[in-house]
N, C-alpha and C positions, 0 to 999 in steps of 0.2 A: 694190466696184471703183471707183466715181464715175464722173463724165462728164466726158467729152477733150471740151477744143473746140480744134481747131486752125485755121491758117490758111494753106492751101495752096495750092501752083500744082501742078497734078497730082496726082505721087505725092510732091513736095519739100514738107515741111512747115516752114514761114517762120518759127512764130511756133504755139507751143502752151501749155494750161495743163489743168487740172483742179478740177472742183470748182466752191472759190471764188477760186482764184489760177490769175487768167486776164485777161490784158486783152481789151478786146470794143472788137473789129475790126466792130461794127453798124453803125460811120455809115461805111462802105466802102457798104454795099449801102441798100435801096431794101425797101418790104415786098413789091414784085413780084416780086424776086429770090428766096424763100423758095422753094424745092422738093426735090426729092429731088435729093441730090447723091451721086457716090462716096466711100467713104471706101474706103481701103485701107489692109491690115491685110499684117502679116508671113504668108507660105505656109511650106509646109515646107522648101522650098528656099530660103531667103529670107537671105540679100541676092541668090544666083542666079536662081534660079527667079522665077515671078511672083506678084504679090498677090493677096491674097484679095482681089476688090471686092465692099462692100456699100453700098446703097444708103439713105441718111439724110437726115431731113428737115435742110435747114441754105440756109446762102445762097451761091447760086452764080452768079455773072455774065463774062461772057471778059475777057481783062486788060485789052485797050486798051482798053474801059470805065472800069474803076479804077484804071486804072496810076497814074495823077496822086497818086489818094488813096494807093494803098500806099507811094508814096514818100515823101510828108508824113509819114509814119509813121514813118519811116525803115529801108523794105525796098527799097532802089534796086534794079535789074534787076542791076547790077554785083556787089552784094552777095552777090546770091540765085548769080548765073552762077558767083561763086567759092567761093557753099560748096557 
């Protein structure tokens, strides 16, 4: 199956890959930032109903932290708000 690494605000995810095709969104975060984060996954009802949350190690910190850097990246807030 391989391993997702996405890059999300929530449940929206910004920017994902697999494997070895993936860009690494690390110099966003800090190695304090590493902890158990949500990942949600499709439920049965799903786009309706709600998500599976499981909890995975990865890096997690609140936006107006990173905003700056995710938009150097070029994930503007505008971008993210339209899709």
């Amino acid at each position: 199956m391989g391993t997702m690494i996405t890059l999300s605000l929530g449940c929206l995810e910004v920017d994902w890959g697999k494997n070895d095709y993936f860009k690494d969104h690390r110099a966003i975060y800090q190695e304090k930032d590493l902890k158990d984060i949500p990942t949600y996954l499709p439920g049965q009802d799903w786009p309706d109903g709600d998500p599976i949350v499981e909890m995975n190690e990865g890096f997690g910190k609140p936006l107006r932290h990173v905003k700056d850097r995710v938009e150097l990246l070029g994930f503007t807030l505008k971008s993210i708000e339209d899709h």
